[in-house]
C-alpha positions in Angstrom: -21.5 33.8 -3.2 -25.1 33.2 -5.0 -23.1 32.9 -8.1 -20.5 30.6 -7.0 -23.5 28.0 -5.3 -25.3 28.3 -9.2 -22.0 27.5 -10.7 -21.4 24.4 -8.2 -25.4 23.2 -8.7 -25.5 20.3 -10.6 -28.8 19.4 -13.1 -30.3 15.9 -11.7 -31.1 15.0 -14.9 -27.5 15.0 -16.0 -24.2 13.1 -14.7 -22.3 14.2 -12.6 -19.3 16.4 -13.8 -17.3 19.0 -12.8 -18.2 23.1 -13.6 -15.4 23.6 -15.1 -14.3 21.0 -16.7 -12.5 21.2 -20.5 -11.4 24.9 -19.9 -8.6 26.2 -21.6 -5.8 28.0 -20.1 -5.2 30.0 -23.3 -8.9 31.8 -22.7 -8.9 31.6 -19.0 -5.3 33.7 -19.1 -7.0 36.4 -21.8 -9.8 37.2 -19.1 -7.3 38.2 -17.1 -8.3 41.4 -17.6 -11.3 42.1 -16.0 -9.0 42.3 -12.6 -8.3 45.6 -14.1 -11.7 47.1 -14.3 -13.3 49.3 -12.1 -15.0 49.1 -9.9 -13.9 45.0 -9.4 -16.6 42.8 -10.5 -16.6 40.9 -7.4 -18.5 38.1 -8.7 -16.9 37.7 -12.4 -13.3 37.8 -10.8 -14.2 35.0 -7.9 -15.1 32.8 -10.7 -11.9 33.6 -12.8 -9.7 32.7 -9.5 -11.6 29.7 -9.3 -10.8 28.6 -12.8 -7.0 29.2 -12.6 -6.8 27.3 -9.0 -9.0 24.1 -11.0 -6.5 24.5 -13.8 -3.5 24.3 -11.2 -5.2 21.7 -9.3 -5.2 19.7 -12.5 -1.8 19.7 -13.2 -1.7 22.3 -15.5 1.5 23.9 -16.3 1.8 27.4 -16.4 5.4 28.7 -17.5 7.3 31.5 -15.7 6.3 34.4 -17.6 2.4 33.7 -17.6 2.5 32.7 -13.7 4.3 36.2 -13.4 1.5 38.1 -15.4 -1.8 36.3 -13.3 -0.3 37.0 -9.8 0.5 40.9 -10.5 -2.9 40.8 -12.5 -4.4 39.6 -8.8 -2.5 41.7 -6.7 -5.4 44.4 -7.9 -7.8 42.8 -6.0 -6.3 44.3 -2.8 -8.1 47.3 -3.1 -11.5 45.0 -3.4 -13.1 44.8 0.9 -15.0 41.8 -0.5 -14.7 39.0 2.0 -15.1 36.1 -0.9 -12.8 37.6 -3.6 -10.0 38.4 -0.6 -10.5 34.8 0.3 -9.6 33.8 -3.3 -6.8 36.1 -3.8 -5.1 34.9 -0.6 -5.1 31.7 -2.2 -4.4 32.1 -5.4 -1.2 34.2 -4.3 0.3 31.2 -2.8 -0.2 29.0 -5.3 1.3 31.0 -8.1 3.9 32.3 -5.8 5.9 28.9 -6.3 6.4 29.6 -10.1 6.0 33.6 -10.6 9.0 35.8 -10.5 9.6 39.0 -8.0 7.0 37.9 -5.7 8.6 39.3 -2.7 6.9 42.9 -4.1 3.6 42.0 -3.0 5.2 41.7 0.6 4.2 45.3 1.2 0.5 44.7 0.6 0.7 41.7 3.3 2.6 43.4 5.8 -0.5 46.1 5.8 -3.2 43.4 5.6 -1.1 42.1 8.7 -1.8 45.2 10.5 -5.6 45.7 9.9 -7.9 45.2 12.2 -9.9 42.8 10.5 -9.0 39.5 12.0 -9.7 37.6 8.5 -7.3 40.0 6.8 -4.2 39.5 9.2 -4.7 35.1 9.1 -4.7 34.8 5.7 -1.5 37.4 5.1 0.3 35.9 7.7 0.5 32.7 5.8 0.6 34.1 2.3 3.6 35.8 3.8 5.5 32.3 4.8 5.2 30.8 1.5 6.3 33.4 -0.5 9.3 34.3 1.9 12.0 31.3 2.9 13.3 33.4 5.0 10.9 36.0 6.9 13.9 37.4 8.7 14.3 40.1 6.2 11.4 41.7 7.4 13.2 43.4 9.9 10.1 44.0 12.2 8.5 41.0 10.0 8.8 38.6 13.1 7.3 40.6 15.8 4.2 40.3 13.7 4.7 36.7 14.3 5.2 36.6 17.9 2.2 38.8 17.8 -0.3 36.8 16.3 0.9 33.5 18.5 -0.9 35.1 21.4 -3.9 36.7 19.6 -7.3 36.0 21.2 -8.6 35.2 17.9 -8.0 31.9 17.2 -8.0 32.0 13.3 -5.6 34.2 13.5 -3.1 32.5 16.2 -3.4 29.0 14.7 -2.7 30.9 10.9 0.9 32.1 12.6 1.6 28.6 14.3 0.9 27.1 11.1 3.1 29.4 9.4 5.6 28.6 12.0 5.3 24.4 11.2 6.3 25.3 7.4 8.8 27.9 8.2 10.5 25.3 10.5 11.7 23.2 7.8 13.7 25.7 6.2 16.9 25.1 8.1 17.4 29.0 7.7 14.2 30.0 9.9 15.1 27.3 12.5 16.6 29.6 15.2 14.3 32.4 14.5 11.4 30.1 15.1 12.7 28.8 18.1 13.0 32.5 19.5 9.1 32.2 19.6 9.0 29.3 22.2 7.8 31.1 24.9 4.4 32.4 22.9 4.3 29.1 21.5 4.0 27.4 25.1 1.1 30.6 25.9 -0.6 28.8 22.7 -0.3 25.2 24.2 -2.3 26.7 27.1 -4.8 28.4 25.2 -8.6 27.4 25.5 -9.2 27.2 21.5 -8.9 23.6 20.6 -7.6 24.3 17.8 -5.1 26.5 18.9 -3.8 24.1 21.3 -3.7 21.5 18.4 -1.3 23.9 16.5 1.1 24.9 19.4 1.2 21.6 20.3 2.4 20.2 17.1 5.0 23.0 16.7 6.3 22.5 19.9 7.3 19.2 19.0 8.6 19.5 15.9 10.8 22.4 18.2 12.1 19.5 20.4 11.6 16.2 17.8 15.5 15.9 17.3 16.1 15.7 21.1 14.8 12.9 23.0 15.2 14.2 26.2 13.2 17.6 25.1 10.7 15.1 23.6 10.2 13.0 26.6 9.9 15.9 28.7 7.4 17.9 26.5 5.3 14.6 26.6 5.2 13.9 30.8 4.8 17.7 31.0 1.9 17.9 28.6 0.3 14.5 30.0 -0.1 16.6 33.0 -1.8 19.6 31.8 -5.3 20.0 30.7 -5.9 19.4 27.1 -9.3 20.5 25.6 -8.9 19.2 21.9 -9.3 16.2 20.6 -6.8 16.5 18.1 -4.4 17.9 20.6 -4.8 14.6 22.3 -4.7 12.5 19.7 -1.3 14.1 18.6 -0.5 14.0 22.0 -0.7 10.1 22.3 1.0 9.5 19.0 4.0 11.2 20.8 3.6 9.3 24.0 4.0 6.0 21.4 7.1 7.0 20.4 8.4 7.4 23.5 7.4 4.6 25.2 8.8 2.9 21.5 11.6 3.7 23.0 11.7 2.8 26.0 12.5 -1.2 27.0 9.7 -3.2 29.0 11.7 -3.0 32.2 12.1 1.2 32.0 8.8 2.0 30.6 7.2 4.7 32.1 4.5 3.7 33.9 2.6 7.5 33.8 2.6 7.3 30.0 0.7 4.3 30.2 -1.3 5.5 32.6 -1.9 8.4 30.5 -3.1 6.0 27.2 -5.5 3.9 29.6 -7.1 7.5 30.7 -7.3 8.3 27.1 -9.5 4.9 26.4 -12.1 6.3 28.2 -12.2 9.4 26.7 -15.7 10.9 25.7 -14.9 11.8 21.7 -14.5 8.1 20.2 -11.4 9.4 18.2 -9.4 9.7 21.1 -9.9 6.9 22.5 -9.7 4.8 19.3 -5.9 6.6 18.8 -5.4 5.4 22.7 -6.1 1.9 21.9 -4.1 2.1 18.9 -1.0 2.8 20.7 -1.8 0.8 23.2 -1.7 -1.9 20.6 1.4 -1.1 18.8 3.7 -0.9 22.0 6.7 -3.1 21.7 6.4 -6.7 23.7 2.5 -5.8 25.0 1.0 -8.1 27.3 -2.2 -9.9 27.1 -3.1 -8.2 29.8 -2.6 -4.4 28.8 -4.5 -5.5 25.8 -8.0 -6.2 27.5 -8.9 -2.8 27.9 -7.9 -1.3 24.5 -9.4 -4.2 22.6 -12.4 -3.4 24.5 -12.8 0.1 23.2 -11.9 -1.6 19.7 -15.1 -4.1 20.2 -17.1 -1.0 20.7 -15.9 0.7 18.0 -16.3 -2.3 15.3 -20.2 -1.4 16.0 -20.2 2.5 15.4 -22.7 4.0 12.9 -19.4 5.4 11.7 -17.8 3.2 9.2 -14.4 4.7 9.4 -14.4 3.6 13.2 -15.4 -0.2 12.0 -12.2 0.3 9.5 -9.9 1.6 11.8 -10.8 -0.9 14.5 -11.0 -3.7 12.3 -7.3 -2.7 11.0 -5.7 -2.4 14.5 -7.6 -5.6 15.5 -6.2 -7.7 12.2 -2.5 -6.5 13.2 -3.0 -7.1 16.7 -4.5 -11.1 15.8 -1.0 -11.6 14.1 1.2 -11.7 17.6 -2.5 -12.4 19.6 -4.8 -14.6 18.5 -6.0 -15.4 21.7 -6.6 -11.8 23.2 -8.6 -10.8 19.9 -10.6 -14.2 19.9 -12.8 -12.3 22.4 -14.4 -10.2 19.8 -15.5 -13.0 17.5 -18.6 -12.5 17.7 -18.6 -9.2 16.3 -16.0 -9.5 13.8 -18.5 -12.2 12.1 -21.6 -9.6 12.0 -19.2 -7.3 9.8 -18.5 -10.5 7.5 -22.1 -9.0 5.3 -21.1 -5.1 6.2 -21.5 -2.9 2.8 -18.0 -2.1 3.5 -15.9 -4.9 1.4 -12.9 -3.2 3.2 -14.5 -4.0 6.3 -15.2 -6.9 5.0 -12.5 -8.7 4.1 -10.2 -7.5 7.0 -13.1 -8.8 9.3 -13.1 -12.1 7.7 -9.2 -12.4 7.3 -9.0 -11.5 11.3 -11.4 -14.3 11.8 -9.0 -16.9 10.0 -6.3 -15.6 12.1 -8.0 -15.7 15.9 -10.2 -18.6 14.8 -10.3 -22.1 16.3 -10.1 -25.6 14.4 -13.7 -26.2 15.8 -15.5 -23.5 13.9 -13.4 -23.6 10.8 -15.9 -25.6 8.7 -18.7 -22.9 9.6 -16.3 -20.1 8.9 -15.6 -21.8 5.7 -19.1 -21.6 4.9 -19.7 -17.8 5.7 -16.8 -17.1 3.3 -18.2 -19.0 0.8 -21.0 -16.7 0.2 -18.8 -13.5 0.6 -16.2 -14.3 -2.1 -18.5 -13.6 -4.6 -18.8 -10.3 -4.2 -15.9 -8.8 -3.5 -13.4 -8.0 -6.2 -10.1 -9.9 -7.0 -7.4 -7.0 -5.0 -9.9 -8.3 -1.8 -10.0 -11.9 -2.3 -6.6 -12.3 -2.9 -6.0 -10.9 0.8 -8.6 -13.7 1.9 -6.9 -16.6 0.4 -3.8 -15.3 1.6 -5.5 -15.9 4.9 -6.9 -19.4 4.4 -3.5 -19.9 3.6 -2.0 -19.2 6.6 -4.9 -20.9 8.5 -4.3 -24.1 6.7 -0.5 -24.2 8.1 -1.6 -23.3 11.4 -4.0 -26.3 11.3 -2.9 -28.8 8.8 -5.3 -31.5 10.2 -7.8 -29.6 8.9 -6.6 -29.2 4.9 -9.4 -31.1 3.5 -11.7 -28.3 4.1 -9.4 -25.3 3.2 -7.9 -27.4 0.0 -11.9 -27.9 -1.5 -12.1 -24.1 -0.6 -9.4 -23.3 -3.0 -10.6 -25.6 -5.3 -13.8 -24.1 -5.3 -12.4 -20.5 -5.5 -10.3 -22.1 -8.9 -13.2 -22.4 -10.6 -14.7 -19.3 -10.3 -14.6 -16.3 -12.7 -11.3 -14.5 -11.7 -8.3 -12.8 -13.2 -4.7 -14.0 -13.3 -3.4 -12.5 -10.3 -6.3 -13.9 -8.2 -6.0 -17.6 -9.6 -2.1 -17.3 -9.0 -2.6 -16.6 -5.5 -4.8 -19.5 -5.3 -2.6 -21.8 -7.2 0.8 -20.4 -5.2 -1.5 -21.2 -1.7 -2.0 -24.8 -3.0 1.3 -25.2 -3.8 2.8 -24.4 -0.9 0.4 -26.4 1.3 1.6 -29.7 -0.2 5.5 -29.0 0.2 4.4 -28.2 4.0 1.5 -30.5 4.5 2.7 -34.1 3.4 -0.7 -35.3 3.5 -2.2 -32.7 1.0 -0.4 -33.7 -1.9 -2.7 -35.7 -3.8 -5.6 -34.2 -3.1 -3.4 -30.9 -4.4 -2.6 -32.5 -7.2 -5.9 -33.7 -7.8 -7.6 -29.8 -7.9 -4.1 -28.4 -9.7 -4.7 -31.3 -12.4 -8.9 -30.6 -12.7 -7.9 -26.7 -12.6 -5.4 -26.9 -15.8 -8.2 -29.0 -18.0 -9.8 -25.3 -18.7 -6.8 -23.0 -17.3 -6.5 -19.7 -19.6 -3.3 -18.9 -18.2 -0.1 -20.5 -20.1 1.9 -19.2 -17.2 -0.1 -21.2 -14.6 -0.6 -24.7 -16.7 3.2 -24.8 -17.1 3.9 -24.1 -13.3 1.4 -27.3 -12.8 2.6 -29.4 -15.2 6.1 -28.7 -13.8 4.8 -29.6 -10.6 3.1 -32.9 -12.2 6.6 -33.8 -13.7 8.2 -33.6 -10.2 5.8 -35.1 -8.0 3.5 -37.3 -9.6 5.8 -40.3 -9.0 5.9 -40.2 -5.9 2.1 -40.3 -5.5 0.4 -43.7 -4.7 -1.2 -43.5 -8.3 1.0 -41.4 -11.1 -0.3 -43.6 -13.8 -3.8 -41.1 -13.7 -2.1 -38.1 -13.6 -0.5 -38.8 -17.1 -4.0 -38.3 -18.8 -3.7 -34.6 -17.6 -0.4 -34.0 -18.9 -1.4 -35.5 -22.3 -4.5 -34.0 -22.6 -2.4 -30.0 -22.7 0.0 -31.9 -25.4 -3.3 -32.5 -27.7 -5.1 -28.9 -26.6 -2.9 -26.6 -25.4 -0.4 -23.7 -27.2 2.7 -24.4 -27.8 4.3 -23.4 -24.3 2.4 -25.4 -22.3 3.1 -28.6 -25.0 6.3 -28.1 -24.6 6.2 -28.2 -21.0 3.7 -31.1 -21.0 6.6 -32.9 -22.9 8.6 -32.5 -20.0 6.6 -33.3 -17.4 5.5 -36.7 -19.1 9.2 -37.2 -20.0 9.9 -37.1 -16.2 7.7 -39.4 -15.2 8.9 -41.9 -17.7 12.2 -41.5 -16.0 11.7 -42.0 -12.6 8.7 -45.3 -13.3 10.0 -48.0 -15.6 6.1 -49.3 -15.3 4.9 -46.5 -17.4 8.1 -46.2 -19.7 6.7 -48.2 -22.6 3.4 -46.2 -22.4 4.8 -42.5 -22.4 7.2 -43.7 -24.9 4.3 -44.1 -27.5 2.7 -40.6 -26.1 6.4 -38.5 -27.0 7.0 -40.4 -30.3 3.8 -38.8 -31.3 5.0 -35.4 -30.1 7.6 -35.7 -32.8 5.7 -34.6 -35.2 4.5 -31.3 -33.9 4.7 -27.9 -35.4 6.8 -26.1 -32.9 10.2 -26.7 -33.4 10.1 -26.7 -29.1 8.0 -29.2 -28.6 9.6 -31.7 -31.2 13.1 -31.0 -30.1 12.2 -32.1 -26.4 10.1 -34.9 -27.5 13.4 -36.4 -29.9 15.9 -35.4 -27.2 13.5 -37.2 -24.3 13.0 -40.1 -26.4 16.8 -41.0 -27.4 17.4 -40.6 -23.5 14.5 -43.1 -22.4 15.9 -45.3 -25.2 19.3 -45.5 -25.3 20.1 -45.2 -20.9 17.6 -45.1 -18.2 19.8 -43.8 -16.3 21.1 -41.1 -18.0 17.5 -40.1 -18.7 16.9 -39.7 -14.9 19.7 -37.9 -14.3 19.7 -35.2 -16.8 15.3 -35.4 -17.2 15.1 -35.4 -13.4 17.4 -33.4 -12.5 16.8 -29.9 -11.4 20.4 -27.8 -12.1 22.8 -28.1 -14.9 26.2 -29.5 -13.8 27.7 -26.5 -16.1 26.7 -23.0 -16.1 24.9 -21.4 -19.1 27.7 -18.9 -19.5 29.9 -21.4 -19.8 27.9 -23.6 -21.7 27.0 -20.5 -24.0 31.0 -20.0 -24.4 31.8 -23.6 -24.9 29.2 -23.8 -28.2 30.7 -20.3 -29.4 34.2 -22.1 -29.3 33.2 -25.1 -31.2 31.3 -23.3 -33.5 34.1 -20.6 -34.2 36.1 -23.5 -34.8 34.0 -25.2 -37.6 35.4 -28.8 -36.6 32.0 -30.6 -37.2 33.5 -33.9 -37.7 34.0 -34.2 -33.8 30.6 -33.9 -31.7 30.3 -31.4 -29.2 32.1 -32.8 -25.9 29.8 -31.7 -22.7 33.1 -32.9 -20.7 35.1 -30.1 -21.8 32.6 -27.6 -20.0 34.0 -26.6 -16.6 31.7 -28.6 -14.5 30.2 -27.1 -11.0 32.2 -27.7 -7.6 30.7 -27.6 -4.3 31.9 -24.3 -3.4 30.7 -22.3 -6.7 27.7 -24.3 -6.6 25.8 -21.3 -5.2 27.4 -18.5 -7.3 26.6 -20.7 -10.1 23.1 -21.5 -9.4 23.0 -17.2 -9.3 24.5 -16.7 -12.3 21.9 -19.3 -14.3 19.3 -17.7 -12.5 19.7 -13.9 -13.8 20.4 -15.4 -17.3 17.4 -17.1 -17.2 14.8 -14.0 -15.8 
């Protein structure tokens, strides 16, 4: 044991790493060996198990015939009384067991560990002995040792069978014989080892789980009886969920609930966090069943513990979704978590804020964030301006404030997902909030003067294109556009030539002006860029309108496969003499408008 704490001891001098990292498995398999000597070398061979469970733990693949050679190499250590090295062996037997071959021969060693005395000996065989057999039935005599060590009085023992019992269960083969063990199972449910109670518990039910009458029963009756362990209750109430799931409003229960509000005031914090939990997640809750478990949750959200501040901050962000009003009460502390080291914490307290928060205190929330989004990392704010997002809709009088937010959070450092979130949040507040467009348009436009990604300046300029005309003022937004024509690549150009060609369509006030601004797009080195520039020019020439609708418009009248097939045919035909007729494309109709719109959709993702 000395050895193994030396091995683990790490110099403070040095980073951290693991012991046994960069090992072979080519000269971990040749010490093999030394399982052979005698007497064992306790010491040297609990450091050789070690390596070939970190080499399995790290993926590495052994093949049949080497798997086949370690475990019957190991299977000398039975004769070792060494506590440690028995530990290891145990262990290392089941994992190799799932790639050796003729692993049922070490069956006769278990079956006499499950015999001795020694209570450490009989646990761990009994569940070596249910991975390495997927059906124990061919013991013959096999199961009584099962029934056996359900009732034990030592609980490591007991809990190793009902263990062994939850993995043998889901072999449809051992599902009767398992069930033939109820009766020793329910002894275990009684039994005053919490752990044991856990483990009977959680068999029991997976005895019953594909019965709902069974389940519904093993739940009122276990509601009833005393439960020591925590776990067992916890499990306990995560059954007594799914019943009352259901269960309609009308019919529900009313001593399972009574049950869950017991379990609130339970003394171990993680039963009565899984209590309000459930309590939470019941189908069509009231505000008033919700005052007590949100009350545990406010507790909880100022534990020493941070997992308790997770998990209540979690349950509290779901519950704001359908109960803004019931979680509002807990304000208070959900804004002294805002500067918690946490940044999971964190941001799930601040995005529960924006959801239970009130248009009053918006403009102070606003502020608190402000400080916070700097250092948190993109996957987090993202989730934040989701948030703002959503807060914005809920109160669109107050979009001033939330659109400068997003503004601001533009121009910060950030990567492409981050600042497509943002830009995808803008967006969508000024189709839904009539009001915020300019202003949107204003922070997209400032935004795109030093955007780095091509993808997001031609979503804008699109945007531009479409909606700058109706604005009270397009003529400014036209410097924008123009500027990515002189600066940009040649993706965003070409989509600058588009947007500018647009609004020359749709505001014979600015015609003459973008007119000069594509001619000189003509002579630009992507082939792109000057094709839409010459095609947008002869339109704007030659029939305004014309220009607006094919510039303006959104969809083709035609489809691209037919389109595609059309240019094929004329091509193939090599009469060049007669332009290419658009007419004699099969034009959309009302009722394949939508298969249509499909179909150039796919072709063009």
């Amino acid at each position: 044991m000395q050895s193994m704490r030396s091995i683990e001891k790490k110099d403070e001098d040095e980073t951290d790493s693991l012991p046994f990292e960069g090992i072979e498995k080519g000269l971990v398999l040749q010490e093999k060996k030394i399982f052979n000597e005698t007497p064992t070398n306790s010491k040297q061979c609990c450091i050789l198990l070690t390596k070939i469970l970190y080499l399995i733990m790290q993926g590495e693949s052994f093949t049949t015939l080497e798997a086949t050679d370690l475990f019957f190499a190991i299977t000398k250590l039975f004769q070792s009384n060494d506590l440690i090295l028995r530990r290891m062996l145990y262990q290392a037997l089941k994992d190799l067991s799932l790639i050796a071959e003729n692993v049922i021969i070490v069956v006769s060693s278990l079956t006499k560990d499950m015999n001795n005395s020694t209570s450490f000996y009989r646990a761990n065989a009994i569940r070596v002995l249910c991975k390495i057999l997927t059906d124990v039935s061919i013991l013959g005599q096999g199961e009584r040792y099962f029934k056996q060590a359900i009732v034990d009085k030592d609980p490591y023992v007991a809990s190793s069978a009902l263990v062994s019992g939850c993995h043998l269960i889901r072999i449809s083969t051992n599902v009767d014989m398992v069930k033939r063990w109820f009766s020793e199972i329910q002894d275990a449910a009684r039994s005053k080892s919490a752990m044991v109670q856990y483990h009977a518990l959680g068999l029991l039910y997976q005895l019953k789980q594909h019965d709902r009458l069974a389940v519904s029963k093993l739940v009122s009756e276990m509601t009833r009886n005393s439960i020591r362990s925590p776990h067992a209750h916890c499990l306990l109430i995560r059954y007594v969920g799914q019943v009352i799931a259901e269960e309609t409003p009308e019919n529900r229960d009313r001593a399972l609930y009574d049950y869950l509000e017991g379990c609130l005031r339970h003394k171990h914090d993680m039963v009565s966090y899984e209590a309000a939990r459930a309590i939470c997640n019941m189908k069509n809750v009231t505000p008033r069943e919700l005052i007590s478990a949100i009350a545990v949750l406010q507790l909880a959200l100022s534990s020493l513990k941070p997992t308790m501040r997770f998990a209540a901050v979690r349950t509290l962000n779901k519950v704001a979704m359908t109960h803004p009003s019931s979680v509002s009460v807990v304000n208070v502390e959900l804004e002294s978590l805002i500067t918690d080291p946490n940044r999971s914490i964190s941001t799930l307290a601040i995005t529960t804020l924006l959801k239970t928060g009130s248009e009053a205190n918006i403009d102070r929330l606003m502020r608190q964030i402000s400080n916070f989004m700097g250092e948190i990392s993109d996957e987090f704010k993202i989730v934040v301006i989701d948030a703002i997002r959503s807060l914005c809709l809920k109160f669109p009088q107050k979009y001033r404030t939330l659109m400068n937010f997003l503004s601001n959070a533009l121009r910060d450092e950030g990567g492409f997902e981050y600042k497509k979130a943002i830009v995808e949040a803008i967006l969508i507040l000024i189709n839904q909030i009539p009001n915020a467009k300019e202003a949107g348009l204003t922070h997209l436009c400032e935004f795109i003067e030093d955007c780095e990604f091509s993808y997001l300046s031609t979503k804008i300029l699109h945007l531009l294109g479409k909606e700058g005309a109706t604005t009270s003022t397009p003529a400014k937004y036209i410097r924008y556009i123009y500027n990515r024509v002189i600066l940009e690549n040649a993706d965003v150009r070409a989509s600058a030539v588009t947007a500018l060609a647009k609004l020359a369509a749709q505001l014979d006030s600015l015609k003459p002006n973008i007119l000069t601004l594509l001619r000189r797009c003509l002579n630009d080195s992507d082939d792109e860029v000057r094709d839409r520039a010459t095609l947008y020019v002869k339109l704007l020439e030659i029939d305004a309108n014309l220009a607006k609708q094919i510039i303006v418009s959104e969809d083709l009248p035609v489809t691209l496969n037919s389109l595609a097939n059309a240019l094929i045919e004329y091509k193939t035909i090599k009469k060049f003499d007669t332009p290419f007729d658009i007419h004699s494309v099969p034009v959309i109709t009302n009722q394949s408008a939508p298969k249509a719109v499909a179909n150039n959709n796919n072709n063009n993702n």
